[in-house]
C-alpha positions in Angstrom: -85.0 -49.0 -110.7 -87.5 -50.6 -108.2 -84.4 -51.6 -106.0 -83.2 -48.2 -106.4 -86.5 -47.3 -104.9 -86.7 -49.9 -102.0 -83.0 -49.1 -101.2 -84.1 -45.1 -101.0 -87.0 -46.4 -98.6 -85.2 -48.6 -96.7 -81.8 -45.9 -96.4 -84.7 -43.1 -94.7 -86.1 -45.9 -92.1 -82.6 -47.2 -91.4 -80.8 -43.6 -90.4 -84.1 -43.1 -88.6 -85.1 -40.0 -90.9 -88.7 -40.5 -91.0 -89.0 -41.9 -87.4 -87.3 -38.1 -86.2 -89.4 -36.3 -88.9 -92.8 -38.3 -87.3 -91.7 -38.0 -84.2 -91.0 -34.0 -84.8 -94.5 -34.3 -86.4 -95.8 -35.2 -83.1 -94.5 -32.6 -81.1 -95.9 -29.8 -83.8 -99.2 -31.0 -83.8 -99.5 -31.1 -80.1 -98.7 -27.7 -79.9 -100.6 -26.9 -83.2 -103.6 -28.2 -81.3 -103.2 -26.0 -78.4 -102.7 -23.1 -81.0 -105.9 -24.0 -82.5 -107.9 -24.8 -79.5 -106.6 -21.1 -77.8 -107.9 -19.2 -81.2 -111.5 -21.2 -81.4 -112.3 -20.7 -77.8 -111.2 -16.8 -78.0 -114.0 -16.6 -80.6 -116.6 -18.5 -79.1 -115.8 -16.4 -75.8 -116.1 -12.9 -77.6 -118.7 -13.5 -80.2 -122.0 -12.4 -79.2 -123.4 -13.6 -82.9 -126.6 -15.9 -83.2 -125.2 -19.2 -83.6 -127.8 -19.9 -86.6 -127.0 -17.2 -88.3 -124.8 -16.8 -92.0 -122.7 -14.1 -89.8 -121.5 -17.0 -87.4 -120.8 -19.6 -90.3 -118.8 -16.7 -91.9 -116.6 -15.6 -88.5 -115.9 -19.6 -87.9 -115.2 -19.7 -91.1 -112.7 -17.0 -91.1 -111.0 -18.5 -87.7 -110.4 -21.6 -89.5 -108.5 -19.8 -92.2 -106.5 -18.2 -89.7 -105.4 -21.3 -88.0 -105.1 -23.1 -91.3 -102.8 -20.4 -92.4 -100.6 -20.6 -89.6 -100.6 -24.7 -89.7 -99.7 -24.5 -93.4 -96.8 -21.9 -92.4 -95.3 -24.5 -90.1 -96.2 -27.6 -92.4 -94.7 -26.1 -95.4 -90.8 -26.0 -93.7 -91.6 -29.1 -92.5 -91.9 -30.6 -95.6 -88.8 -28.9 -97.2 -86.9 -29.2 -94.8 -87.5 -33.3 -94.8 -87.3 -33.3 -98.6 -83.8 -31.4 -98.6 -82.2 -33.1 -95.9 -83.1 -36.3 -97.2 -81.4 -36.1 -100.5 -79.1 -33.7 -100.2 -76.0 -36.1 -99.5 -77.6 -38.8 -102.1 -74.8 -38.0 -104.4 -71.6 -36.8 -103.0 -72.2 -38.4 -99.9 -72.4 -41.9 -101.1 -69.3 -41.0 -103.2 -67.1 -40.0 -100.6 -68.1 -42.9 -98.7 -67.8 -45.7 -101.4 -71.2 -46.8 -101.9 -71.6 -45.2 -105.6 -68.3 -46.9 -106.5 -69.7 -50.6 -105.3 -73.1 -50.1 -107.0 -72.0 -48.8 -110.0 -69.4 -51.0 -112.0 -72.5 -53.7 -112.0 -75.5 -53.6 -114.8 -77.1 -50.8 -113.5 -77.3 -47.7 -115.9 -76.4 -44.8 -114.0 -80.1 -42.9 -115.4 -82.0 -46.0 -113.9 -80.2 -45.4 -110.2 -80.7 -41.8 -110.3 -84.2 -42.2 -111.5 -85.2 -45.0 -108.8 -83.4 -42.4 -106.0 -85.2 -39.7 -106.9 -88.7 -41.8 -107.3 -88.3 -43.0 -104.3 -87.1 -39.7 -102.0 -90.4 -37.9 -104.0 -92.9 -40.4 -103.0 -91.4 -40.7 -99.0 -91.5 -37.2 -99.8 -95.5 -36.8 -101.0 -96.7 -39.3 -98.2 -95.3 -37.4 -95.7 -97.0 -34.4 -96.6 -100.2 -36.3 -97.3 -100.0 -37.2 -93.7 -99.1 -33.6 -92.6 -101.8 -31.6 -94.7 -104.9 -34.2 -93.5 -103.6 -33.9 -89.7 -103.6 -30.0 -90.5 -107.2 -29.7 -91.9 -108.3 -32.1 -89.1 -106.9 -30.4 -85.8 -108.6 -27.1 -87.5 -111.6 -28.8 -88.3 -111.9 -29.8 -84.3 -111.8 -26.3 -83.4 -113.3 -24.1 -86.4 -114.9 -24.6 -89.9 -112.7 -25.0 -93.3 -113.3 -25.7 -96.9 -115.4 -28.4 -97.2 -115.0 -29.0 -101.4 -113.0 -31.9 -102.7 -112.1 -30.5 -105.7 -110.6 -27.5 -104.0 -109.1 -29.3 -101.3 -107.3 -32.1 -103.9 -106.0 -28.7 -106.2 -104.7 -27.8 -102.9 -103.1 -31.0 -101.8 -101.2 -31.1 -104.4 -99.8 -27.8 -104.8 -98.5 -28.6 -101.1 -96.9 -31.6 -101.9 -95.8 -29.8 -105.5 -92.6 -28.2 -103.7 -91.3 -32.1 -102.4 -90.4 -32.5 -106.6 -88.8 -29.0 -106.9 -86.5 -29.2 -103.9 -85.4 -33.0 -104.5 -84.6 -31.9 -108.1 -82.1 -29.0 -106.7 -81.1 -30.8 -104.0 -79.9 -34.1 -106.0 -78.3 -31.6 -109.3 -76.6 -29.6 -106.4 -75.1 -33.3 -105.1 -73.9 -33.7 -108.1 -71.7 -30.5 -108.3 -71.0 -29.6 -104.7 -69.6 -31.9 -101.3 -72.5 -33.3 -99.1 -72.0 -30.5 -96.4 -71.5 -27.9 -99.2 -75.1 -29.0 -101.0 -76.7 -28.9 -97.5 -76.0 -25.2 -96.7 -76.6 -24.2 -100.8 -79.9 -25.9 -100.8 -80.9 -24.2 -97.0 -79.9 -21.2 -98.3 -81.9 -21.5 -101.6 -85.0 -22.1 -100.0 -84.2 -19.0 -97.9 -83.9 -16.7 -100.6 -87.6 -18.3 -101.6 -88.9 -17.6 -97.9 -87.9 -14.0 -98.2 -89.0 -13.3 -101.2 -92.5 -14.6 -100.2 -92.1 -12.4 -97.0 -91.4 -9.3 -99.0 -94.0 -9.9 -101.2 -96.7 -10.1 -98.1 -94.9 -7.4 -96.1 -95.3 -4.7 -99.3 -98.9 -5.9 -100.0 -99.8 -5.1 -96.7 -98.2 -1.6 -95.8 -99.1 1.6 -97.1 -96.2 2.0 -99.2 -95.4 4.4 -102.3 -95.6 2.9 -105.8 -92.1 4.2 -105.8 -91.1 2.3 -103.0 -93.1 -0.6 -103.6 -92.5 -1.4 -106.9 -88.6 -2.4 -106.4 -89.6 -4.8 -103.3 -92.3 -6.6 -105.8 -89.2 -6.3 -108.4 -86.6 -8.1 -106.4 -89.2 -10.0 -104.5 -90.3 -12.0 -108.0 -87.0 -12.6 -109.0 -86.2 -14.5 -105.2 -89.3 -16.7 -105.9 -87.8 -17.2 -109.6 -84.6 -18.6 -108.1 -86.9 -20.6 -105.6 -90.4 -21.2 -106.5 -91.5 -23.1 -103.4 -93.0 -20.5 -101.1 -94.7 -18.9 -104.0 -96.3 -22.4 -104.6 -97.8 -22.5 -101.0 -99.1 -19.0 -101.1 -100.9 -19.8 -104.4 -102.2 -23.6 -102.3 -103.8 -21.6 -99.6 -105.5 -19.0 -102.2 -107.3 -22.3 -103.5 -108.1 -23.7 -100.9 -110.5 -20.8 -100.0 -111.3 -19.9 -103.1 -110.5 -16.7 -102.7 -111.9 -15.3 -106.7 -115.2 -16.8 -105.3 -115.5 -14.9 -102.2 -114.7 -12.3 -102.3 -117.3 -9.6 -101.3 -118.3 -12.4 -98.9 -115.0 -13.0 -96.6 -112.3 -10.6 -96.6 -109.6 -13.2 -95.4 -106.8 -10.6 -96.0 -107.8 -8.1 -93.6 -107.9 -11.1 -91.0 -104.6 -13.0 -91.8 -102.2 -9.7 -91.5 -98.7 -10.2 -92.6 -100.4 -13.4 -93.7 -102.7 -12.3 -96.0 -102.5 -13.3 -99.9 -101.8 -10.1 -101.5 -99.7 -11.5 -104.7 -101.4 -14.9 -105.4 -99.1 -17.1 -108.0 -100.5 -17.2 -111.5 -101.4 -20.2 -113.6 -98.2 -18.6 -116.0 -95.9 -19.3 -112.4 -97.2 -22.6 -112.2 -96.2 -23.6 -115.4 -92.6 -21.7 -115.0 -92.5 -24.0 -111.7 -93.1 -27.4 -113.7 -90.3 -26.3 -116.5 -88.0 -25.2 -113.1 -88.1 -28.7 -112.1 -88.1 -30.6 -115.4 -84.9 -28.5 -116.3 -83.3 -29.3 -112.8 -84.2 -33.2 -112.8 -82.9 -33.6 -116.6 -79.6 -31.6 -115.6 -78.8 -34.0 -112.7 -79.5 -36.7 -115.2 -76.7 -35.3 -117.5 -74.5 -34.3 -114.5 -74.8 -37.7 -113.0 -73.7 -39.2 -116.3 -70.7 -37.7 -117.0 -69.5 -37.4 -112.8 -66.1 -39.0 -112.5 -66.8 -41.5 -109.1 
């Protein structure tokens, strides 16, 4: 399994996967920066607050949700998109182009090289988005205040790197079943359906809709983020990160963020459904795996 793994990292470095994805990293944190930068200075120019004051603490505070919010946007299709396009050939790919067939026939049970490919596309996976979410928090942090507790901030580490284990999962059980290119548009298009149902979800929270109306958007909207939990994850990752059940009556975050703004917060009942979404997903690729004619 531990070859499996160096063989996984050594695959992403050789087809210069991560040195694109760091290199695309790059570019979106330069211009993440200047984001940031814009929105700090257009608060420092138009406040006329006392800088001593809670009232400045607060409005600095609320800038660096809005820029955090934004960052996260970006960060989280970054992430996805790396963790899909990584793994979603690992199967059918490697079929069609012999690989599996040389590997295989030697004393390596099939679990253990599934197993050791999946290990090792997760934790590429998880250090890339380790990498991502610190560079997010410290541009903001050059340019406005954010959440300053650990224990909030881990909680919210690693709900953002929670959606590199759902998406592999899918993306190596969908190898299994469809062609390489086939897998590739399923799994783009599953994360889509995710995405919208997310957007449908902030778009109704935040009109002045009739419960008529609204109530079949929030209908169809939770069944998209059933299909694909992943957005729904990183909407609940930004609601701990500010602690939004402690402050409010302090900061009203929503009004601020817009279309943004965390009207449907995932429940600790989701979260649960997410892990059992996954475990289901990883054991079926197992059994699909198994019983694949090469």
């Amino acid at each position: 399994m531990i070859t499996m793994i160096g063989m996984t990292w050594k695959e992403m470095l050789r087809k210069k996967v991560m040195l694109l994805t760091l290199l695309m990293t790059v570019i979106f944190l330069i211009a993440f920066w200047f984001v940031a930068s814009t929105l700090g200075n257009r608060f420092m120019d138009n406040t006329r607050i006392d800088l001593a004051s809670a009232e400045y603490l607060i409005e600095r505070y609320v800038t660096g949700g809005i820029i955090l919010t934004l960052g996260f946007f970006f960060g989280s299709f970054v992430v996805a998109f790396l963790s899909i396009f990584s793994s979603f050939s690992v199967v059918a790919g490697e079929a069609e182009q012999g690989v599996l067939q040389a590997l295989l026939p030697r004393p390596i049970p099939r679990w253990q090289w599934y197993a050791g490919r999946w290990i090792g596309f997760v934790s590429l996976g998880i250090g890339y988005a380790l990498l991502l979410f610190c560079s997010i928090l410290a541009v903001t942090r050059a340019h406005a205040t954010i959440p300053a507790d650990l224990g909030s901030l881990t909680l919210s580490f690693l709900l953002f790197a929670g959606v590199v284990p759902i998406l592999i999962s899918i993306s190596m059980l969908g190898s299994c079943y469809f062609s390489a290119l086939g897998n590739g548009v399923f799994m783009t298009m599953l994360f889509g359906v995710g995405w919208l149902g997310g957007m449908i979800e902030k778009l109704a929270g935040s009109l002045p809709l009739e419960p008529e109306v609204l109530k079949p958007l929030m209908n169809i909207a939770g069944l998209m983020s059933l299909l694909m939990p992943a957005d729904a994850i990183q909407r609940r990752m930004l609601a701990e990160m500010f602690d939004l059940t402690e402050l409010q009556g302090i900061v009203d975050l929503n009004r601020s963020l817009g279309p943004f703004a965390f009207n449907q917060v995932p429940s600790n009942a989701f979260l649960f459904y997410a892990v059992i979404y996954t475990l289901i997903a990883l054991l079926a690729g197992f059994w699909l795996f198994k019983r694949k004619d090469l």
